[in-house]
Every structure is written in C-alpha cells, then in structure tokens.
C-alpha positions in Angstrom: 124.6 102.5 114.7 122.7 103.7 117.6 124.8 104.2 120.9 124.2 103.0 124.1 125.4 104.2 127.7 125.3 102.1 131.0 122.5 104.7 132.4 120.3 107.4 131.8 117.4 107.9 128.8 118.6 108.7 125.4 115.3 111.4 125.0 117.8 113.3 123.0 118.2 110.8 120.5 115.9 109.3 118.3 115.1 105.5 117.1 116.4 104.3 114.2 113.9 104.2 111.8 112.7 107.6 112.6 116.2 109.2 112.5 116.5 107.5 109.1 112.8 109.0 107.8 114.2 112.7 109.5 117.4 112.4 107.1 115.7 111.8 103.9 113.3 114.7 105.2 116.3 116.8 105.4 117.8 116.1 102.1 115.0 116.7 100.3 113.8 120.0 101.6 117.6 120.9 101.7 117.2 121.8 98.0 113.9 123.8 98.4 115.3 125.7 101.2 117.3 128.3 99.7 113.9 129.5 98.2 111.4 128.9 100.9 113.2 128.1 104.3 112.0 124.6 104.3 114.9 123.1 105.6 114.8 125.2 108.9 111.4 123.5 109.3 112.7 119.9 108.7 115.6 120.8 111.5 113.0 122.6 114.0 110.6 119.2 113.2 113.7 117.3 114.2 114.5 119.4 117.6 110.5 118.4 118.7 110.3 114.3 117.8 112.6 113.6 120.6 110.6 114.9 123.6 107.4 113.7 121.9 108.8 110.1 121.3 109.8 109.8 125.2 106.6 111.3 126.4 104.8 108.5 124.5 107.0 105.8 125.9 106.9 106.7 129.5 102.5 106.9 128.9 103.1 103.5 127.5 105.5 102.0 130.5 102.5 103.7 132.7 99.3 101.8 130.9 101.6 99.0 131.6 101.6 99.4 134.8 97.5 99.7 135.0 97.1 96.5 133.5 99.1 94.9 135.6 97.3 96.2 138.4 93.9 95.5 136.5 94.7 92.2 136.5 95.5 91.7 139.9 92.7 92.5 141.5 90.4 89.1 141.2 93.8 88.2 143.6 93.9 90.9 145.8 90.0 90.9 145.8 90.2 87.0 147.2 93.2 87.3 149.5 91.2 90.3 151.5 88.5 88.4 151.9 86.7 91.4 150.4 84.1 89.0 148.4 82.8 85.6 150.6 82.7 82.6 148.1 79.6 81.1 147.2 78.0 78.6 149.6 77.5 75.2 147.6 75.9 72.5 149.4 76.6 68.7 149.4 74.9 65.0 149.0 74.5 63.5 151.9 76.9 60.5 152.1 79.1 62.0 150.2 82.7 60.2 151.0 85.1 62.8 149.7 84.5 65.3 151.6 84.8 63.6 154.7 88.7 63.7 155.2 90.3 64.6 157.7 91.8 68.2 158.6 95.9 68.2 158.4 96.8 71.4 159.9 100.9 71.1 158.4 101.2 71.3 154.2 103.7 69.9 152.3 104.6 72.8 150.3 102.8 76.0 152.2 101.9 79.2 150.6 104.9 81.4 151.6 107.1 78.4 150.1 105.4 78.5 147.1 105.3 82.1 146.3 108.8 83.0 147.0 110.4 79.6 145.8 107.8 80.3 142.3 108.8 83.8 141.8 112.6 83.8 143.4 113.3 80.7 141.3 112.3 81.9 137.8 113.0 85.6 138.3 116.5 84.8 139.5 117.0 82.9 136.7 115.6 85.3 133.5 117.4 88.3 135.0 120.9 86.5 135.4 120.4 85.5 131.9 118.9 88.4 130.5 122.2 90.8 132.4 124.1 88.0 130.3 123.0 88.2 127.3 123.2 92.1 127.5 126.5 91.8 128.9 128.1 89.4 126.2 125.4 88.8 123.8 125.3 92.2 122.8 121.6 92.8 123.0 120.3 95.9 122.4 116.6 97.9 123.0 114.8 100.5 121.5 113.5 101.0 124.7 113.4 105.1 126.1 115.4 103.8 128.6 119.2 103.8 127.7 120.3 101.3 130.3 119.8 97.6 128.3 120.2 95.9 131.6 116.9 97.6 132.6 114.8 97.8 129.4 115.9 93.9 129.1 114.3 92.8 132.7 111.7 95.4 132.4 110.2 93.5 128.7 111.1 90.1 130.4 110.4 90.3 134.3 107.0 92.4 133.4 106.2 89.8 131.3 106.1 86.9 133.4 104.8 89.0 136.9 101.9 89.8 134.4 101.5 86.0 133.9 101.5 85.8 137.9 98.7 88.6 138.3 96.3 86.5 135.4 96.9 83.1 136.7 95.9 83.8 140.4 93.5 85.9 139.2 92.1 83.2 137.3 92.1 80.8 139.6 90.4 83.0 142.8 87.8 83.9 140.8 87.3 80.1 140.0 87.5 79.7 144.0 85.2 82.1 144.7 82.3 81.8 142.2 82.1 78.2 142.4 82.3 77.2 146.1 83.7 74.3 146.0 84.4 71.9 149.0 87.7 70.9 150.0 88.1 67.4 151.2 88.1 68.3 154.9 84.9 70.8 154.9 83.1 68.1 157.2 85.7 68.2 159.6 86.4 71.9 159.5 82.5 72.1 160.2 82.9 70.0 162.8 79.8 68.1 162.2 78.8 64.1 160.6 75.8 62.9 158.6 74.8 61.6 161.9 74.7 64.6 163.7 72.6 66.5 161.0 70.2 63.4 161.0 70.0 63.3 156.8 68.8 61.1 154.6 71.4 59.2 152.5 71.9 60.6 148.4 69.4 64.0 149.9 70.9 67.4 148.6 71.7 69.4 151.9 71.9 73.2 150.6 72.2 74.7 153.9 74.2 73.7 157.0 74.8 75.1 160.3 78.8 74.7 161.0 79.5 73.9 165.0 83.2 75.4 163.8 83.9 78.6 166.1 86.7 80.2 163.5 84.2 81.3 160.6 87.9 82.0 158.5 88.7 77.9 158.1 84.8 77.6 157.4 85.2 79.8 154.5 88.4 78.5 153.7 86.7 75.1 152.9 84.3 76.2 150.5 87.5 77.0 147.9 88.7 74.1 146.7 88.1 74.6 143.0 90.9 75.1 141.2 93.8 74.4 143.0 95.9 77.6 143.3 99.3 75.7 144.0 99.3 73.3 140.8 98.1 76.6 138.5 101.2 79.0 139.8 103.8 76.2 140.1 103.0 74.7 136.3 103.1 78.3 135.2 106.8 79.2 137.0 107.9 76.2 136.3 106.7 75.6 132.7 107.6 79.4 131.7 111.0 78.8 132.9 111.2 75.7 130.6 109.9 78.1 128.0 112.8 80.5 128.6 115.4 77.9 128.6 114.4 76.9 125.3 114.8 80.3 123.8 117.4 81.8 125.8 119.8 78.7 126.3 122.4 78.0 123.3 125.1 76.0 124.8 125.2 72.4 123.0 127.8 70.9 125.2 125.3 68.4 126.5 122.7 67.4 124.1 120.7 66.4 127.2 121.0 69.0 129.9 118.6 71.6 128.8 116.0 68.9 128.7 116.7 67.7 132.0 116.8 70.4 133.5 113.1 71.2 131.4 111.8 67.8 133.4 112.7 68.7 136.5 111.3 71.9 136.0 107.5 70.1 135.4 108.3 67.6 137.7 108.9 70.1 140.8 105.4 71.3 139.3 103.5 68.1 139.4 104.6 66.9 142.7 103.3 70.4 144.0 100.3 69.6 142.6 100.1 65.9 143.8 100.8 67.3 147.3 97.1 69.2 147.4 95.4 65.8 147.2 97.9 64.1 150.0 97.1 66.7 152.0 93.6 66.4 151.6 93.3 70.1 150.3 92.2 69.7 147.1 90.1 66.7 144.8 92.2 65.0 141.8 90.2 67.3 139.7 90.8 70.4 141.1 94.5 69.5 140.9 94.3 68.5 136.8 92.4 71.9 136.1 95.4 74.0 137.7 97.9 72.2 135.9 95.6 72.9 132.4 95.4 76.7 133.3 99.2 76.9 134.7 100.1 75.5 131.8 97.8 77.7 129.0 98.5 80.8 131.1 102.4 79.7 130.1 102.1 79.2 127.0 99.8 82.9 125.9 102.8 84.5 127.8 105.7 83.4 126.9 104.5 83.0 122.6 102.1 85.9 122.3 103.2 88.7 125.4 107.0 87.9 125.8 109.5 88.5 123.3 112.1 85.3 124.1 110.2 83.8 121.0 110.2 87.2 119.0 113.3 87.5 116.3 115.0 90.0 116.7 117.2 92.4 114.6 120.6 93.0 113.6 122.0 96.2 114.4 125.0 96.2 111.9 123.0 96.0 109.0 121.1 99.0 106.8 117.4 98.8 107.1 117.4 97.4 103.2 118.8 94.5 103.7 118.1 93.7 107.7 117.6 90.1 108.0 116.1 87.9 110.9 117.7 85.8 113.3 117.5 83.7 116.6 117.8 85.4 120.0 120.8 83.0 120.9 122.6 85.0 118.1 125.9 86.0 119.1 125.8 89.4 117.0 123.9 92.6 118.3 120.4 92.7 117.8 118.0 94.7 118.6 114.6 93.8 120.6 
C-alpha cells in the first residue's frame, strides 16, 4: 500500500499503477540482464518517472488554475464596468417598470457572497478534513498532504462553479439590457414628462438622473444574479450532503436540512421582486441556471459522485464502492 505523510509531496514515489507496470518491467528484463544490461536500464527508467510524473501534475494544477481564471472574466469584466450594457428601450405605458427606487435590500451583495461562499465552503472542508481524518480517504494527488489534495479536488470544484455561474449570468446582464423595475425612477423622468404616445416604442431617452452609475445599473435586470449564485450554493450543498452524509440516525434530517438549503435559496430569489430589483422572470431564469450550473458540477466536474477505490485490495480484484465507505479508498 502506498504511504501517506501529514505534509510534503511524495515526487519520490510513484502511483500505484505505475509502480506496479515498473515491477513487472524489472522482472522481466532481470533475466535478460546478465547478457545485455537491461535491467540497469529498467532501474535508471525507474530513477526518471518520478520527477516527470510531478512535473506533469504541478502543469496540470497550473492549467487549472487558467481556467479558472478564464472563466472569471465575463465577472470581473461586468463588475469593472469595463463593457457598458446594451441600451434597450421601452413601450410607452409600460407599468412594470415604473416602481419605485428602494435604496435598502433585503439580502445585499456582500451578504450574499460571503454567506454563499462561507456557508458551503465551511461546510465541504469540515467534511472533507473528516472524512480524511476518520474515513480514511486517500489521493493520488502529487501532493502528499490528503487534507489538501481533498479541499483542493472539492473547494476548486465548486469556486469553479462560482466563476461560470456569475459569469453566466453578467454576460446575460450585459448583452441584453434589460430594465429593472425602477429604471423610470432611477431616470428620474414619467411618460408625461417625455410627452409619448401610449403602446409607441421609445428606443432612446434622455435620463434627468445626475449619477450615470444607478442609470447603468438599471439597464441589468436580466437574469437575476442573487437567485442564480444562491440556488447554486445552496443546491450544490444539498448535492454534497447527499454524497458525503452517511449517518442514518434520523431518516429525515438530511432531507431537512436539503429543504432548507432551497428554501434559503428561493426566498433570496423572491426578495429581488419585493425589492423591486428584478421582474418574476428574471428571478425563474436564475433559479434554472443556479440550479443547471449545480448539477454539471457536482455530476460531471466534482468527484463526491465518482466511486472510488479501495486501497487494500490488488489491482485484479479492486472493486467499487460508495464514498461514505468506511474503508480506505482512493480518489
């Protein structure tokens, strides 16, 4: 069995499977060596894997590190106000965009990121140190700490599902242009004081509001950013739950715990239209795209869902099993 220390890389090592391919490779050209050295070449072969099979992980950690980056920057792009959104106009006599401007929100930005990311990264690496701590999980990772290879496969994962779900939804903002509830207030103008003709498209309109920043801030209603990042916290904690939780004392407390998970989502969401920051339907599309943006990550990028291997047995007979396995495996 592979060994594991508390820190450090294990570069001098290798994984598993390759030791196992580097011993056959040894036994074999251990016969033919007494005539043409070539066991000296199967040992010097073995002396060079390690460094190369580090090398390639720390290139791979670092092209993980791009993407993320990669797929940050519709965010970062939006937040700068490096690219304006697009200037949609409106029907004249149109009712719903005619609300009034509420300064104070319910749930504010700050409050949502931290509570979003705090809440759900709290809780995956205080399980993850306890699976690794009495689970006995294990990682092929380069890195030799399990603590760290476990949060790095698990954090990355869902702070990758952060970058693509903003990123989603500011480039939704900023391509369409939609108006928020309050835009004629934030204008600081009425149908009356543009003189227009009632069901006539206005495309262009002069805004009597001195702080262009709220002006521009009006035109990006569509999607709602606060229902698409709290259904995707909230809903990739309930997907971690499922996998990582395997305590059946109470039949019911996972699932509750699930609902109230959603249900912290939803009233997030709900809280855009009280506020009068975002349409019904801006609200329903960021809980669709939360929720999808959940679901790629935590099936098809994390590995809670992935089996995993058990250690203890030879690579003939290895057989599959759940994560909430109480035997070492392997991720």
């Amino acid at each position: 069995m592979q060994k594991f220390s508390s820190s450090g890389t294990h570069c001098n090592s290798l994984p598993r499977d390759a030791e196992l391919q580097l011993r056959l490779a040894d036994s074999s050209g251990a016969g033919e060596g007494k005539e043409n050295g070539a066991g000296a070449h199967h040992l010097s072969q073995r002396e060079e894997e390690p460094g190369s099979f580090c090398t390639k992980k720390r290139m791979l950690v670092g092209l993980d590190v791009i993407c993320l980056l990669v797929a940050s920057i519709p965010f970062f792009a939006c937040e700068m106000k490096a690219v304006t959104p697009y200037k949609r106009g409106f029907f004249c006599g149109d009712t719903t965009i005619t609300y009034p401007y509420v300064e104070r929100e319910t749930i504010s930005d700050s409050l949502l990121t931290a509570g979003g990311i705090a809440i759900t990264g709290l809780t995956i690496a205080l399980a993850e140190c306890y699976r690794v701590r009495f689970r006995g999980v294990h990682s092929r990772a380069f890195v030799q700490n399990r603590y760290v290879s476990c949060l790095y496969k698990e954090i990355g994962s869902f702070l990758f599902g952060c970058c693509v779900c903003q990123s989603l939804t500011n480039m939704a903002k900023l391509s369409v242009g939609r108006l928020r509830p309050y835009f004629l207030s934030v204008c600081n103008i009425t149908y009356a004081s543009i003189n227009c003709t009632p069901g006539s498209y206005i495309s262009q309109v002069t805004c009597r509001q001195p702080n262009a920043k709220l002006v521009e801030e009006a035109r990006k209603s569509f999607f709602s950013g606060h229902a698409s990042f709290a259904m995707y916290t909230m809903l990739y904690l309930a997907f971690y739950l499922q996998a990582r939780v395997s305590w059946r004392g109470g039949r019911l407390l996972r699932p509750l715990v699930q609902f109230l998970l959603v249900m912290v989502a939803i009233y997030t969401g709900l809280s855009r239209i009280s506020d009068y920051r975002h349409h019904p339907t801006d609200v329903l599309t960021g809980f669709i795209q939360g929720g999808l943006t959940a679901y790629w990550v935590a099936f098809h990028i994390s590995s809670m869902f992935k089996p995993c291997t058990r250690t203890d047995l030879s690579p003939t007979s290895m057989s599959l099993e759940s994560p909430l396995s109480s035997q070492q495996t392997v991720c």
